[in-house]
C-alpha positions in Angstrom: -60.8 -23.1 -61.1 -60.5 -26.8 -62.3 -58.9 -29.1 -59.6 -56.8 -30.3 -62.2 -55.2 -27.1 -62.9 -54.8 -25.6 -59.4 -53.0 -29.1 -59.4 -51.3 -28.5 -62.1 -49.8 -25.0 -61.0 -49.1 -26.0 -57.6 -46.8 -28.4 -58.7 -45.0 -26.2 -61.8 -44.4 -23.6 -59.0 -42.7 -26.8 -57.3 -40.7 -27.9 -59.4 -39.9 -24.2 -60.9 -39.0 -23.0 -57.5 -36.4 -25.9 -56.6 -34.9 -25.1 -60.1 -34.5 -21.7 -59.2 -33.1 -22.7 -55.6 -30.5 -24.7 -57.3 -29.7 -22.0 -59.6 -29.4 -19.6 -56.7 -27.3 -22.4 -54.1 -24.9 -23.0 -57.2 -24.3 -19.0 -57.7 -23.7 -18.9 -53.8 -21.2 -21.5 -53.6 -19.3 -20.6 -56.5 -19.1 -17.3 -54.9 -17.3 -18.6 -52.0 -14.7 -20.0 -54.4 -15.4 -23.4 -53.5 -13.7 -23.8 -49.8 -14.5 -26.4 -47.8 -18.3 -27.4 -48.1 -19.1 -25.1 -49.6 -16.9 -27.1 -53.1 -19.7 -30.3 -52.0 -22.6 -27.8 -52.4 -21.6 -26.2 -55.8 -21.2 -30.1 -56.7 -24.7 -31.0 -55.8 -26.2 -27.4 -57.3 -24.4 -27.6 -60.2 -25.8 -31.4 -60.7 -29.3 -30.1 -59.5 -29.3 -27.1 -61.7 -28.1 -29.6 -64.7 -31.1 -31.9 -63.9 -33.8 -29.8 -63.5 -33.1 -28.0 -66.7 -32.8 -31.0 -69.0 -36.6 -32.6 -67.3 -38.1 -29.1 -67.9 -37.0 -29.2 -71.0 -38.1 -32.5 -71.9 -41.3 -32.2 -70.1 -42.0 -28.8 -71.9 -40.9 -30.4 -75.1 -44.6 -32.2 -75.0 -46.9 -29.5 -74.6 -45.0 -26.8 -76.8 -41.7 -25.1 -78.0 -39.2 -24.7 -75.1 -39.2 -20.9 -74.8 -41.3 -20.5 -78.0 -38.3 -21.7 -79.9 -39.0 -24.1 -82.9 -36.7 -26.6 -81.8 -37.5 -30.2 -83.8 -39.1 -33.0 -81.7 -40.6 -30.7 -79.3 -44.3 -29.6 -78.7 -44.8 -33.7 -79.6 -48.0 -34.1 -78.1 -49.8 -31.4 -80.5 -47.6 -32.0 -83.6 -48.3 -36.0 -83.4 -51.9 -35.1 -82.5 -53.7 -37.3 -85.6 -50.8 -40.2 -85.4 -52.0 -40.4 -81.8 -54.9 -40.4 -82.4 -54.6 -43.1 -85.1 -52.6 -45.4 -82.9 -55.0 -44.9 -79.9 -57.7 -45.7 -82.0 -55.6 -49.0 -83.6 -54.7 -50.1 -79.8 -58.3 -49.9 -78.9 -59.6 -52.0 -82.1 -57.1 -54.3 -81.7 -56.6 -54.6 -78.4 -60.0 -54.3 -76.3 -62.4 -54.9 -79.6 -60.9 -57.8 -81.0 -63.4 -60.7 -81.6 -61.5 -63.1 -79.9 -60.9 -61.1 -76.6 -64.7 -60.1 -76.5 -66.1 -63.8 -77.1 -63.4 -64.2 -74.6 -65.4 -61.7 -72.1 -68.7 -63.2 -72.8 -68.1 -66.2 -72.2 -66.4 -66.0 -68.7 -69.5 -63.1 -68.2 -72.3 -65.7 -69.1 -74.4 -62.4 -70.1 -77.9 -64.4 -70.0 -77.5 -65.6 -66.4 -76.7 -61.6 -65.3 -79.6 -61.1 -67.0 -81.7 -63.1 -66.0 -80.8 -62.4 -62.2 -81.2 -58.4 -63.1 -84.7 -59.0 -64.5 -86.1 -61.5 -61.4 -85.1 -58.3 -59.4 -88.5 -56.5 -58.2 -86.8 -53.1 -58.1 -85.2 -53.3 -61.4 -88.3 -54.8 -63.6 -89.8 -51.6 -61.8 -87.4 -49.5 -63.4 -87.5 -50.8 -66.4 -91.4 -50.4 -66.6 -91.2 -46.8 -65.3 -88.8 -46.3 -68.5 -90.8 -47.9 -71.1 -93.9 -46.2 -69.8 -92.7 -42.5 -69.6 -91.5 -43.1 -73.2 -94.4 -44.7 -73.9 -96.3 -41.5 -72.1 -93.9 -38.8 -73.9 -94.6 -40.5 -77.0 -98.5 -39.8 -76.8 -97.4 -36.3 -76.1 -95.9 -36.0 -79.5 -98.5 -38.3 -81.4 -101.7 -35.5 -80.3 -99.7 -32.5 -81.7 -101.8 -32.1 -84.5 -99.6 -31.8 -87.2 -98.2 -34.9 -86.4 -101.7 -36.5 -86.6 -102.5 -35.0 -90.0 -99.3 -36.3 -91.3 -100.0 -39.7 -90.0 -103.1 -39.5 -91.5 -102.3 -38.9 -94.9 -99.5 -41.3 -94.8 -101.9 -43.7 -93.8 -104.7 -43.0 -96.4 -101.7 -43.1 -99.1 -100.4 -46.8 -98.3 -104.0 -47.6 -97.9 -105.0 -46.2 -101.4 -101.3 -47.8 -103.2 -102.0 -50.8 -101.0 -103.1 -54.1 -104.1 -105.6 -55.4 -102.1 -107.3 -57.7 -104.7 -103.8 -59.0 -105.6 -102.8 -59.9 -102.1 -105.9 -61.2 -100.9 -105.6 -63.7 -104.1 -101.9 -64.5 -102.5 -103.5 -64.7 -99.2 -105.8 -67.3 -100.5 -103.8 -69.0 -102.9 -101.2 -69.6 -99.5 -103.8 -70.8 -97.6 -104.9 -72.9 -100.3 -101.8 -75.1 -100.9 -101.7 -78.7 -98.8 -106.0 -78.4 -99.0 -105.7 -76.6 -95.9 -108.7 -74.9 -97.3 -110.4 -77.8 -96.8 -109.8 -77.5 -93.7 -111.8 -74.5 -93.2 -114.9 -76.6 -94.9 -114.4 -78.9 -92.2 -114.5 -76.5 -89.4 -117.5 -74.8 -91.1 -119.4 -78.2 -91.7 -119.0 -79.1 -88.1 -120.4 -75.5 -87.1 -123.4 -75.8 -89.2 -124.1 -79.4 -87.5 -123.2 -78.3 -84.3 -125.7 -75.5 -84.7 -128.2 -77.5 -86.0 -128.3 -79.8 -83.1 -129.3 -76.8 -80.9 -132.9 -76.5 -79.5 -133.0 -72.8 -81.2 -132.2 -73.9 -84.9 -134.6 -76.8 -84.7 -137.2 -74.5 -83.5 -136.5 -71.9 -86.3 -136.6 -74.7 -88.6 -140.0 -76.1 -87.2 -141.5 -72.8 -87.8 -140.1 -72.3 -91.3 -141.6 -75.6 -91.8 -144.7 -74.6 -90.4 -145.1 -70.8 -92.5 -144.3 -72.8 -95.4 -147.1 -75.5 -95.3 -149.8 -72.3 -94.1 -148.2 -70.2 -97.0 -147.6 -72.5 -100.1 -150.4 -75.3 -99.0 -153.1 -74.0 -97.1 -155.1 -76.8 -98.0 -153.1 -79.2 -97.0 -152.3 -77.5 -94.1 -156.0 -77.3 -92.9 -155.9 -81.1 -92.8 -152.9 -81.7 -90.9 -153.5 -82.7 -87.1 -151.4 -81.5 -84.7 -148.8 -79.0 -86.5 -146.7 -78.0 -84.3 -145.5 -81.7 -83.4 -145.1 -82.6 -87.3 -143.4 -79.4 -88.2 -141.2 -80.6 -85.0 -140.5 -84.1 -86.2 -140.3 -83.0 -90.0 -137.5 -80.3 -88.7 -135.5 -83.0 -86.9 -136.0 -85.4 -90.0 -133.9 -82.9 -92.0 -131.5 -82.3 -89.6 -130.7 -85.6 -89.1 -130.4 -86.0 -92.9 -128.3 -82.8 -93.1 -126.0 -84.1 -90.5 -125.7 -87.4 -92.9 -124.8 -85.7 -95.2 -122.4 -83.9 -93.7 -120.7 -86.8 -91.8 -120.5 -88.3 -95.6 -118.6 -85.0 -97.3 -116.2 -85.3 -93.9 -115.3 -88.9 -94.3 -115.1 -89.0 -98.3 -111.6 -86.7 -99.2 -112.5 -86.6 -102.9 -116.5 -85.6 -102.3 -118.2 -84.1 -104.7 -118.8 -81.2 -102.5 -115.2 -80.3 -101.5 -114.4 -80.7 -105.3 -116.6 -77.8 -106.2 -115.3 -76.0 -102.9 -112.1 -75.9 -104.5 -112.9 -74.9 -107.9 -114.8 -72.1 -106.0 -111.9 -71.0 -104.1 -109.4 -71.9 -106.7 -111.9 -69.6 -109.6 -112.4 -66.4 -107.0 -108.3 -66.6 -106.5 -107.7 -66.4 -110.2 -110.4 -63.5 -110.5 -108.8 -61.7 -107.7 -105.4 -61.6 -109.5 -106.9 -61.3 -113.4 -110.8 -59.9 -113.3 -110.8 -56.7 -114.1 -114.0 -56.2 -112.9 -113.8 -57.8 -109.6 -110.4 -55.5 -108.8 -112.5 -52.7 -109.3 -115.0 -53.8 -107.1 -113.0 -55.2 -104.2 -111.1 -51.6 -104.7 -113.9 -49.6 -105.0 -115.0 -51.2 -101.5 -111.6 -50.6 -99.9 -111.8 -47.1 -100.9 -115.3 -46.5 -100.2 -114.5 -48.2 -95.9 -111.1 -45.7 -96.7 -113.5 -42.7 -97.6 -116.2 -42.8 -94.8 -117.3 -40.6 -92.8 -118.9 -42.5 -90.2 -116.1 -45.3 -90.2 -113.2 -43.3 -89.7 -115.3 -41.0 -87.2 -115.7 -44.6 -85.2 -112.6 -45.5 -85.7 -110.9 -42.2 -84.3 -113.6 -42.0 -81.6 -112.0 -45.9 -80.8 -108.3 -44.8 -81.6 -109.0 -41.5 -78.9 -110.8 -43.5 -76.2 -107.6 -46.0 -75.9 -105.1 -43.0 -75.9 -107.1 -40.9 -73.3 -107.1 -44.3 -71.0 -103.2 -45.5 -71.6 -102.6 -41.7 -71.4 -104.3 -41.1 -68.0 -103.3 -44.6 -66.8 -99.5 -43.7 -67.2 -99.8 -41.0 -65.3 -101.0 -42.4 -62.5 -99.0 -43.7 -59.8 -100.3 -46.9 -59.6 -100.3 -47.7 -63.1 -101.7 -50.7 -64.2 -100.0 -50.9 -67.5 -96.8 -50.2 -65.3 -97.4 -53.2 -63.1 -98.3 -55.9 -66.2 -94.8 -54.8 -67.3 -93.2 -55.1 -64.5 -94.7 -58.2 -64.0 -94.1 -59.3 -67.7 -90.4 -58.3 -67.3 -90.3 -60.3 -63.9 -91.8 -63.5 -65.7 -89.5 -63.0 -68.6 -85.8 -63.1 -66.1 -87.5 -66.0 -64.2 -88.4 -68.0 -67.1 -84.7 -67.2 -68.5 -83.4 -68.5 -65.4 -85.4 -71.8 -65.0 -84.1 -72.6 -68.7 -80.9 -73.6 -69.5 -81.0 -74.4 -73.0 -83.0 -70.5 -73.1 -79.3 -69.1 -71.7 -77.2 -71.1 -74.1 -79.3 -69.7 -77.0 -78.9 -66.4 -75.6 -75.2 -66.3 -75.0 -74.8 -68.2 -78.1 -76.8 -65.7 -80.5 -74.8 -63.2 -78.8 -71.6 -64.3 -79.5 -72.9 -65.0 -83.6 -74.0 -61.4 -83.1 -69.7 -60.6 -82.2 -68.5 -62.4 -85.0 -70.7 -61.5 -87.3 -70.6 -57.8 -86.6 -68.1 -57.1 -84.7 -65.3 -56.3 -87.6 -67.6 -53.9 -88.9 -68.5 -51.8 -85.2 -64.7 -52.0 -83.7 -63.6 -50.5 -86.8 -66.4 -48.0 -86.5 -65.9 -47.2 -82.9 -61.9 -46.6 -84.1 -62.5 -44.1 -86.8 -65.1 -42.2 -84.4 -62.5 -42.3 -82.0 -59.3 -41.2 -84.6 -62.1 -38.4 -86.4 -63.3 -36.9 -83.3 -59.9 -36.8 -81.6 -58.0 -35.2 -85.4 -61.4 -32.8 -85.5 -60.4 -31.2 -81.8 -58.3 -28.3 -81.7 -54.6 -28.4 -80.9 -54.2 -26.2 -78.3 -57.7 -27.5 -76.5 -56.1 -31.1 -77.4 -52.8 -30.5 -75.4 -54.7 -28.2 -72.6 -56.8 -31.5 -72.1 -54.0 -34.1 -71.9 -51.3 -31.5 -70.1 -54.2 -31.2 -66.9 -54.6 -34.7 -67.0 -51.1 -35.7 -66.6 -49.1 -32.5 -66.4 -48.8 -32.2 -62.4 -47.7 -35.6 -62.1 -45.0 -34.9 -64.4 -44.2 -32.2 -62.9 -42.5 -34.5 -59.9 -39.9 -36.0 -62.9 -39.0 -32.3 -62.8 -38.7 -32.4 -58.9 -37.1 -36.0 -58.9 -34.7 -34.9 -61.3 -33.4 -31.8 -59.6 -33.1 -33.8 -56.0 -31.8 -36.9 -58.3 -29.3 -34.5 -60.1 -28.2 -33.4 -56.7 -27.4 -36.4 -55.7 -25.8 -38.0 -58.3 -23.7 -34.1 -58.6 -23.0 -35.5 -54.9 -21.5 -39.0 -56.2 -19.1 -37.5 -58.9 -17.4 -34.8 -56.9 -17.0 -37.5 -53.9 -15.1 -40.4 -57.1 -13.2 -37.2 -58.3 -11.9 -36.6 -55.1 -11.2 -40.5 -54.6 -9.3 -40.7 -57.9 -7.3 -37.5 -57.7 
């Protein structure tokens, strides 16, 4: 049985006891015609007897109907049970929820220094990482059950296959266009192509491009030219170093000739992307046909599997190293917090915005979960609950009231006799 009840009926058999004593002391004196002190005893029973009955009545009054009798204003507690439930809900909105109390709250709890000091703690990044990963682990579980992966599949191949890839390539482009920051991209590319140029293994391919096209296009010429592999050497570093002219000139002229047709380039094969019909098809037919393949998706499971098996095995290790980078990652993240103050006045600041902002909208949600659960319960579980939870102690007003009544019976009989 529930400590709370065996509570509960210890202290009903109490209180019902020294209600029935009374009753029984106040017969006895009476019997005795009220003779000496035996007249003070009928005083305090009667007084007792008086008392006890009006706090069991009132205490019974709200739980239920004194002696199942329909009396109005009694069994209070279940017959109020959604006006209660209202104003609890009300007091708690208003009260504890209130904006103003809880910015109140934050602000004296400075919530980004607790949590920075809870995150520098070994033990609880730990924690925190042993969380994350056996969701992380239990997750996996789920993703290999193969209906799960067939769905994901097809949801995949669907936003692939509805997925406008020549039109947001062209938007991809055209952002990246705007400022010239395209130009940009020539730079980096011109600078590569010198860079690589300058390299003992491009001017060596050159010098033997230079030397396979004098054998194959003049083979007279050719014949007649001393030492080859020295003037296909110098004729390869000739046009590099008028390559790299050139391409020091396009750098340093903004308006070059060069990045002028670069830009009509990039500015046509935008405007194709969004309006060709015959490019769309293209760029879509290639989507569809890397979408489609055999060998590619094959790889890319075989990829996709290979990463699961190793996160999957490494989680379950106990040593896990994707456990420790966490932890780690969660110890770096409370120290950096600390060492920052401005990092902590954002925090706590955001959070209080996040009060304001949204805290009409959860108190009032929190109060009507409270109100509906509280008007869905049943009456009689509803006043059961609330009668073990404060029933016992109010079973001592009972007790008080009979020893009280006693006593006060006491005090009137002794002024009676004073002003007879």
């Amino acid at each position: 049985m529930d400590n709370r009840r065996r509570l509960l009926i210890r202290n009903k058999t109490i209180a019902t006891g020294l209600m029935i004593g009374a009753a029984i002391l106040f017969v006895v004196a009476r019997l005795q015609k009220g003779h000496g002190a035996w007249e003070w005893v009928a005083a305090f029973a009667e007084a007792a007897m008086v008392g006890a009955l009006a706090d069991w009545f009132a205490v019974v009054a709200l739980f239920r109907h004194p002696l199942g009798m329909p009396i109005p204003h009694t069994a209070i507690i279940r017959n109020k049970k959604d006006a209660m439930a209202g104003n609890l809900a009300s007091f708690i909105r208003d009260k504890f929820l209130a904006s103003d109390t809880l910015i109140a709250k934050l602000k004296a709890y400075d919530p980004a220094e607790h949590l920075a000091v809870y995150l520098m703690s070994r033990e609880n990044a730990a924690g925190l990482a042993k969380g994350l990963t056996r969701v992380c682990a239990d997750s996996l579980d789920f993703i290999e059950d193969e209906r799960v992966q067939e769905l994901l599949r097809a949801a995949l191949h669907n936003r692939i296959e509805s997925f406008d890839l020549p039109s947001s390539a062209g938007a991809i482009l055209d952002t990246l266009r705007k400022d010239n920051r395209h130009q940009i991209v020539l730079d980096d590319l011109l600078k590569g192509f010198a860079a690589w140029l300058g390299t003992d293994e491009a001017q060596a391919r050159l010098a033997g491009a230079i030397d396979d096209m004098c054998t194959q296009e003049y083979p007279l010429l050719a014949a007649f030219i001393p030492n080859r592999d020295q003037f296909s050497r110098g004729a390869g570093e000739k046009i590099v170093k008028r390559i790299n002219a050139f391409i020091q000139e396009v750098n340093a002229d903004p308006v070059h000739e060069v990045r002028y047709r670069f830009d009509t380039a990039v500015t046509g094969f935008i405007a194709r992307l969004k309006s060709d019909p015959a490019l769309r098809d293209k760029v879509e037919a290639i989507k569809l046909e890397v979408v489609h393949n055999r060998s590619i998706a094959d790889y890319a499971r075989n990829i996709g599997n290979d990463l699961k098996n190793w996160l999957h095995n490494d989680l379950h290790q106990p040593e896990s190293r994707v456990r420790e980078r966490i932890a780690a990652a969660v110890c770096g993240m409370g120290a950096a917090l600390s060492n920052s103050r401005g990092l902590k006045e954002s925090l706590n600041e955001h959070l209080e915005t996040l009060v304001l902002h949204h805290g009409d909208t959860l108190r009032t949600a929190i109060a009507g979960h409270i109100s509906g659960t509280m008007q869905q319960w049943e009456s009689a579980d509803y006043t059961t609950e609330i009668e073990l939870s404060i029933g016992s102690d109010l079973q001592f007003i009972r007790m008080n009231g009979t020893l009280v009544g006693g006593v006060i019976g006491l005090l009137l009989h002794a002024i009676s006799l004073l002003l007879a």
